[in-house]
KOLTORVO-619482 format. One line per 4 residues: for each residue x, y, z of N, C-alpha, C. Coordinates in steps of 0.05 Angstrom, whole numbers. Layout:
<sites>
X:Y:Z:X:Y:Z:X:Y:Z  ...;
</sites>
This chain:
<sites>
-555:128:12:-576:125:32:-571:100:48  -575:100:74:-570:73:92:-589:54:88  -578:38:99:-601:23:102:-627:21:118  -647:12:122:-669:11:137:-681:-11:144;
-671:-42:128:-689:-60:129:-664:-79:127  -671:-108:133:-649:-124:127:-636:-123:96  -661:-127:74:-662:-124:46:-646:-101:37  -646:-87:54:-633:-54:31:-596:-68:48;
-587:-80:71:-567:-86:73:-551:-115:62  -569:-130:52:-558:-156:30:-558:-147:0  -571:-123:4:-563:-108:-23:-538:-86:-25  -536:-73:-10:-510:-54:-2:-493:-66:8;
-494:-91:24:-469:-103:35:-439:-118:18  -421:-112:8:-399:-126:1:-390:-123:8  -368:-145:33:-345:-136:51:-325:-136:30  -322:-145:4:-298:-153:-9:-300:-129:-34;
-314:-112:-26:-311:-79:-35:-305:-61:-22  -283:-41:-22:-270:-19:0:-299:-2:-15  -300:29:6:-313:44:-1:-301:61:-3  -301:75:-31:-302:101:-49:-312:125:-15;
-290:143:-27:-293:171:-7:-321:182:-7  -336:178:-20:-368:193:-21:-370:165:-7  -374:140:-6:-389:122:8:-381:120:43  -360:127:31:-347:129:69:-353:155:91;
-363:177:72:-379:193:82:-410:188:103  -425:173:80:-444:163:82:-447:142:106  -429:123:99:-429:95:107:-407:91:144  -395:107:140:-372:100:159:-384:102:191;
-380:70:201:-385:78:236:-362:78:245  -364:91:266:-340:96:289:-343:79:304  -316:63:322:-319:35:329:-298:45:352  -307:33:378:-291:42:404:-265:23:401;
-267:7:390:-245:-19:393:-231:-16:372  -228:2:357:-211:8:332:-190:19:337  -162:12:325:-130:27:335:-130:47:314  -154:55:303:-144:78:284:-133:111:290;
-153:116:312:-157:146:322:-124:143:331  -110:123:359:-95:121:363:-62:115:351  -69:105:327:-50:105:306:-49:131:289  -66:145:278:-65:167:276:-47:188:285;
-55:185:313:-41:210:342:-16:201:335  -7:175:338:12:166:344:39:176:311  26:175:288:41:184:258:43:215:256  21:231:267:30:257:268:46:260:293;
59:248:311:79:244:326:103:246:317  96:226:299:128:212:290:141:232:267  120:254:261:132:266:245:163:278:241  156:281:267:191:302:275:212:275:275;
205:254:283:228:234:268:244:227:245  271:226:243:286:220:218:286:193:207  270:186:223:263:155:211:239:151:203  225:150:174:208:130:170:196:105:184;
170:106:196:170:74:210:151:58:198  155:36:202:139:25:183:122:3:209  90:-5:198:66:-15:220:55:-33:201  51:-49:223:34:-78:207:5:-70:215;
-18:-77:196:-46:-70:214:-64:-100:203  -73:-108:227:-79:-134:223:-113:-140:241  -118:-154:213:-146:-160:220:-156:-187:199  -182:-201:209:-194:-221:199:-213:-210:171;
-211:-225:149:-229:-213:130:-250:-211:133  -262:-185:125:-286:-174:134:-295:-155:159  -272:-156:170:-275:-138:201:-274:-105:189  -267:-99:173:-261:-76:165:-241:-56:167;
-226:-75:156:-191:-63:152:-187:-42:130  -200:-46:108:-200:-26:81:-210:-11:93  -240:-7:108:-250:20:113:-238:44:130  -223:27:154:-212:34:174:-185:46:163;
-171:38:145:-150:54:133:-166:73:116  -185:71:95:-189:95:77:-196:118:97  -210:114:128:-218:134:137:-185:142:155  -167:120:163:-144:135:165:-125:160:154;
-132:146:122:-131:168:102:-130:187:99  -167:193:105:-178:217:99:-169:229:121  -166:220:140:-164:238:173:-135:255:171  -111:241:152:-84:243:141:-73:258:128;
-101:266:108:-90:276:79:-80:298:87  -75:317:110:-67:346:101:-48:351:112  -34:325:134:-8:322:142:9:302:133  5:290:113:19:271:90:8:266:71;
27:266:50:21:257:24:21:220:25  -10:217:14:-19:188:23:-16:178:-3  -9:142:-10:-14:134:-20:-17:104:-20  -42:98:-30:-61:69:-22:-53:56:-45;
-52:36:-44:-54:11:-63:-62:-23:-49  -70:-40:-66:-76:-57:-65:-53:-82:-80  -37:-97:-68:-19:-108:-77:-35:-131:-97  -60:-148:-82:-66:-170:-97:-74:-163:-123;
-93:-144:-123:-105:-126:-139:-87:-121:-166  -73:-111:-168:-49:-100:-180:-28:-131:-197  -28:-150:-176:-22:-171:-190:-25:-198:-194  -53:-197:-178:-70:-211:-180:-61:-243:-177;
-39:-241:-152:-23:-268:-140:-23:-266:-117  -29:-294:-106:-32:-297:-76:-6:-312:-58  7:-329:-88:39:-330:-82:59:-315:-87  52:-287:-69:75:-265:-76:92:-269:-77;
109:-255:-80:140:-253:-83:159:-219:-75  171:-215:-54:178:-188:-51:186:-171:-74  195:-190:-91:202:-175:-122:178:-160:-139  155:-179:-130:127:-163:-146:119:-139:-121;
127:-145:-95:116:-123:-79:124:-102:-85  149:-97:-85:170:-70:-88:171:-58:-118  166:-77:-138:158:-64:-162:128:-53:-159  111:-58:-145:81:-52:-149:94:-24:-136;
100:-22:-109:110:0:-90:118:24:-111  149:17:-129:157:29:-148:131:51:-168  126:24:-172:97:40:-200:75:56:-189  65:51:-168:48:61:-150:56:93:-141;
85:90:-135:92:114:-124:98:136:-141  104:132:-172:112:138:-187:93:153:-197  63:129:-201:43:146:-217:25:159:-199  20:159:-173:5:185:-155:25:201:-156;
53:210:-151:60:219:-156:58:247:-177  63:224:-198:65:241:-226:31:250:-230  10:239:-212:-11:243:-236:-23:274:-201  -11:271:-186:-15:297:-163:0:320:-176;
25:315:-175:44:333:-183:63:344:-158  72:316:-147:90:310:-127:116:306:-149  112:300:-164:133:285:-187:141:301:-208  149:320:-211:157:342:-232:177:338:-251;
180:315:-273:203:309:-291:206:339:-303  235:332:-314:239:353:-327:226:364:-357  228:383:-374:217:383:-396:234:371:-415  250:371:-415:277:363:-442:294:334:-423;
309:323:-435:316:306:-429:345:314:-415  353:336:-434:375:353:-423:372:367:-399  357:368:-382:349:383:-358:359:356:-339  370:342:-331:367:326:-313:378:288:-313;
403:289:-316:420:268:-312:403:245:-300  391:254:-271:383:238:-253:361:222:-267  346:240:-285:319:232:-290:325:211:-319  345:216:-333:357:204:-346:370:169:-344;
380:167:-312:394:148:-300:367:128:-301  342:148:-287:325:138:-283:302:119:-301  307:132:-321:290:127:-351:305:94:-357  328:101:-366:338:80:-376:344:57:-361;
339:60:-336:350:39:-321:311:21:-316  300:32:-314:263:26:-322:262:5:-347  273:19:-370:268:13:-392:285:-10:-398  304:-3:-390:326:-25:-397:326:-60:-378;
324:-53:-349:319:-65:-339:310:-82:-325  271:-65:-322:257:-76:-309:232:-84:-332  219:-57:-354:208:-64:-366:210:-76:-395  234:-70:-406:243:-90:-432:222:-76:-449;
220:-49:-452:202:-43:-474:205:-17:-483  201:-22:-517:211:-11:-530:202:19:-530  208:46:-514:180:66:-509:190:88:-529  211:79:-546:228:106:-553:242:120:-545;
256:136:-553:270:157:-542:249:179:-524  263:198:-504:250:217:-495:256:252:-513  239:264:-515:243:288:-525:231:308:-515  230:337:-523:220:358:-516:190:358:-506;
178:338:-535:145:338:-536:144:310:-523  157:294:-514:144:267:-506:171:272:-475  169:283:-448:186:283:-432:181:261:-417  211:252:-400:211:228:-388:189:224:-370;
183:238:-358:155:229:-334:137:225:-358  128:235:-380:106:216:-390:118:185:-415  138:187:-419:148:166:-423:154:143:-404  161:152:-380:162:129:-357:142:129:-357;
122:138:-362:93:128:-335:78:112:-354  78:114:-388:71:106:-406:76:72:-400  106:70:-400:116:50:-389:110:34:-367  101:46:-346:89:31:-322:66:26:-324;
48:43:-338:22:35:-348:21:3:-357  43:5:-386:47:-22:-406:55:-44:-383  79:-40:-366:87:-62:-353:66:-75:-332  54:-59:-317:32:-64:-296:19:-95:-318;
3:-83:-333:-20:-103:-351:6:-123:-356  25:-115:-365:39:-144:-381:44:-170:-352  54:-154:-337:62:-175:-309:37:-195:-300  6:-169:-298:-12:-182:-291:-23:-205:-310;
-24:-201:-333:-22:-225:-350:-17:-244:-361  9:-243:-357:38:-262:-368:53:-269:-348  60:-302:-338:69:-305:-321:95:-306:-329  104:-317:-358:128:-312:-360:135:-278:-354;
127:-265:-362:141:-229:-358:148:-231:-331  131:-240:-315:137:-238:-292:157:-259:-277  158:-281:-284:185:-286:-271:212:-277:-283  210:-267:-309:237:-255:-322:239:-226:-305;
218:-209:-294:230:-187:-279:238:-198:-254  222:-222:-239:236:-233:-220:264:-239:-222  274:-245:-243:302:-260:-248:323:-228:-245  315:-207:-258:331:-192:-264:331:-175:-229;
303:-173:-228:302:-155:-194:309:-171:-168  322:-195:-176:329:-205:-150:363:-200:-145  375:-196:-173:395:-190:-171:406:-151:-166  384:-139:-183:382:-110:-187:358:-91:-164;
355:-109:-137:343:-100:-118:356:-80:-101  380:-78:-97:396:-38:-92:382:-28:-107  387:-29:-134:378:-18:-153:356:-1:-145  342:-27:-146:305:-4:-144:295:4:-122;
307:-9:-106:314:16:-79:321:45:-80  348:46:-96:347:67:-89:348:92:-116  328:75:-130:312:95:-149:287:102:-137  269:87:-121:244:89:-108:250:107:-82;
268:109:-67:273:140:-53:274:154:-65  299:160:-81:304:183:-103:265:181:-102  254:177:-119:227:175:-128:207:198:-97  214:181:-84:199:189:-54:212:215:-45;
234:220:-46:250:246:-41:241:269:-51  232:263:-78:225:287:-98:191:290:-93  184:267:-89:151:277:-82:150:296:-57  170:289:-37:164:299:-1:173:326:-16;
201:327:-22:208:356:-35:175:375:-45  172:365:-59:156:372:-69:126:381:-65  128:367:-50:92:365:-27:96:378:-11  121:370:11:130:397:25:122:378:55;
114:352:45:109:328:77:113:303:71  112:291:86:129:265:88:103:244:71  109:224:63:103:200:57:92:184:76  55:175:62:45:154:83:42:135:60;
51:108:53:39:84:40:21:67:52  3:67:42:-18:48:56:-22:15:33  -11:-5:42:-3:-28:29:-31:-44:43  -50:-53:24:-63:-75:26:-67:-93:4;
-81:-124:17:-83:-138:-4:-62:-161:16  -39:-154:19:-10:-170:31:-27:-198:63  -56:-191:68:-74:-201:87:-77:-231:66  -78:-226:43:-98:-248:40:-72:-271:24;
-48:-258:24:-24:-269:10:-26:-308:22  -22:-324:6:-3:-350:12:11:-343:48  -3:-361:64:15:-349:93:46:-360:86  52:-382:69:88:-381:68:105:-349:49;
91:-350:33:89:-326:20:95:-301:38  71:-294:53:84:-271:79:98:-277:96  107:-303:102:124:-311:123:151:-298:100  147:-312:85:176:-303:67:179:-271:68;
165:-257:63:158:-221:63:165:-209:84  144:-216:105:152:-209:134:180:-211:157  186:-240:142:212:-248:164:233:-249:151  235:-257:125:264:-262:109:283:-245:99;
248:-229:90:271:-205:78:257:-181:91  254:-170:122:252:-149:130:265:-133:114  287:-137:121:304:-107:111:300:-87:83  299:-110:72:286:-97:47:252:-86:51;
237:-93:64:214:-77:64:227:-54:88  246:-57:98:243:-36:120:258:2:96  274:-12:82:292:9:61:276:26:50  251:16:44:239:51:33:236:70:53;
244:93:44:249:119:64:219:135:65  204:115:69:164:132:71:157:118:103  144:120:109:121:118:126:105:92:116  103:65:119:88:44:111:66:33:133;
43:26:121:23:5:139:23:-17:109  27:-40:138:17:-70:113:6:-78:131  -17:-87:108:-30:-108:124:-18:-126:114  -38:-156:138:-12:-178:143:-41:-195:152;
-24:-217:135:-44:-250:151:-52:-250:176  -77:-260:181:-87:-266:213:-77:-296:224  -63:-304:198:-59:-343:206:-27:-332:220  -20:-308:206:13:-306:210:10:-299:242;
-3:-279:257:-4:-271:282:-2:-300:299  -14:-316:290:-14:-340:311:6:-363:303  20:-352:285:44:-365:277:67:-367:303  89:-388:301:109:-382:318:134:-361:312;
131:-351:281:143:-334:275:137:-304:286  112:-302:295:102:-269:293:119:-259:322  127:-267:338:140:-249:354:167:-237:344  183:-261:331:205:-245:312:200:-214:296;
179:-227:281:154:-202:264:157:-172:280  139:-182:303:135:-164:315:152:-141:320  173:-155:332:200:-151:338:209:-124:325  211:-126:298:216:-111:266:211:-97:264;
184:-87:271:170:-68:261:163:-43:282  156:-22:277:151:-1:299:129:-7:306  112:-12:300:91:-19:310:71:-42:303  53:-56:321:30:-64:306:4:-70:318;
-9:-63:307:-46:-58:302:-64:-79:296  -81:-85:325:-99:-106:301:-131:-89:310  -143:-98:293:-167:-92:286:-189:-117:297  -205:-107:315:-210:-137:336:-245:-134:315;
-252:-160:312:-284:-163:297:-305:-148:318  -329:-145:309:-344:-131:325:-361:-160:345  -354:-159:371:-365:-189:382:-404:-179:386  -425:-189:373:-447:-194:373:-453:-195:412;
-433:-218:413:-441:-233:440:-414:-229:472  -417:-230:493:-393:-234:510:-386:-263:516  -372:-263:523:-358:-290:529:-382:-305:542  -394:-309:562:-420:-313:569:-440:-327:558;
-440:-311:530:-469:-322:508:-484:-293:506  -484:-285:533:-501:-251:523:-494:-237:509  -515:-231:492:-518:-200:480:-508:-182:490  -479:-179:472:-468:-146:477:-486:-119:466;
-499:-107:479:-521:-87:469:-507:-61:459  -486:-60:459:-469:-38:451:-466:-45:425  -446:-67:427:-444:-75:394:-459:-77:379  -480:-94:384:-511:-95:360:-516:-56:357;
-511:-40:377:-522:-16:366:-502:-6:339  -475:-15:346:-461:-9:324:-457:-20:305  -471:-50:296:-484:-63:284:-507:-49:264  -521:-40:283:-550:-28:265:-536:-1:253;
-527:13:267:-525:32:250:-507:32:220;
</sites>
């Protein structure tokens, strides 16, 4: 139910809560100054492209960047296989590191994947070399844990995912775990590259459409932190073979780096706040209407 009174909106209001698909039903205004509709047009465009492109979408906290992607989303779902995550969320560091991004990417993609049924492991372990390569190089190298062998009744997709389950919690909690996968993934970064296509290959196979990642959280990162992300090591965020949106610092846009940035990427999007007032001092009467509602 909306609101009606100031009271029912200091009660419903948390900008630092995305809204759930039933709330965005409810809740969602349409905003003339939004690059969403237009970004949209612009990805079912790009479809016929052999290139994946990857878009920064940038906005001030609170303007409504989560909402504006979940309803990107929903507008999405039936010409790509979507998948959202929250980087901070997930590892709950604001001094990222590309090594935690690309493993989150990894696990993320792995388990919508597997839990849609974009991801079809084999049943036996004997069915599939690849999936094999795949297992042990997880186990051995990124998560260091002991999951067992794979068999008939326990097959590798639920033994890996078992696994990514355990590793997620251990990283988020343990700072040592986490710089020891830093140590090993800075050297074994081909690596998980190009297990995380393989990964993405078999979902599109499988879905039968291309890959959208929707990356947030990367807004509220350490700005040296995304300077490091954004500019150092493009290339490595550019290598996954999906369709990417990150969001990205508002301090970084007015950085002297962001035209390089810019440069990089196929596109980028910002998300302008809703102005109350015009330059002037007057009351924009448009906005307050989209305000109240």
């Amino acid at each position: 139910m909306k609101a009606i009174n100031l009271d029912d909106v200091l009660i419903n209001f948390n900008h630092q809560i995305r809204l759930n698909p039933d709330q965005l039903k409810a809740w969602f205004v349409e905003r003339p100054s939004s690059p969403r509709s237009a970004l949209g047009r612009w990805l079912r465009a790009q479809k016929k492209q052999t290139t994946a492109q990857k878009i920064i979408f940038i906005g001030h906290r609170g303007s409504g960047k989560s909402t504006e992607l979940a309803k990107l989303a929903e507008e999405l779902q039936d010409e790509f296989l979507i998948v959202q995550l929250d980087v901070l969320e997930s590892t709950g560091r604001t001094d990222l590191a590309l090594e935690d991004l690309m493993l989150v990417l990894f696990t993320r993609v792995f388990r919508k994947g597997s839990d849609e049924g974009w991801i079809q492991p084999p049943l036996t372990a004997q069915l599939s070399d690849r999936w094999q390569q795949l297992y042990n190089w997880f186990t051995r190298v990124v998560a260091g844990l002991t999951l067992g062998a794979s068999s008939a009744e326990k097959t590798f997709g639920a033994s890996l995912k078992l696994g990514i389950v355990e590793l997620e919690a251990e990283v988020r909690q343990s700072a040592e775990a986490r710089e020891a996968i830093h140590r090993e993934l800075s050297f074994r970064m081909t690596e998980l590259l190009g297990h995380l296509n393989w990964v993405i290959e078999q979902a599109e196979n499988t879905g039968q459409k291309p890959l959208l990642i929707i990356i947030e959280g990367l807004d509220k990162v350490d700005l040296e932190a995304a300077r490091r992300i954004f500019l150092d090591r493009f290339a490595t965020l550019n290598a996954p073979q999906a369709y990417i949106i990150f969001t990205c610092p508002s301090a970084l846009r007015y950085s002297e780096d962001f035209e390089q940035i810019r440069q990089q990427f196929s596109r980028v999007e910002i998300l302008p706040n809703i102005p109350p007032k015009q330059r002037s001092g007057r009351l924009d009467k448009e906005d307050w209407k989209h305000c109240a509602r």
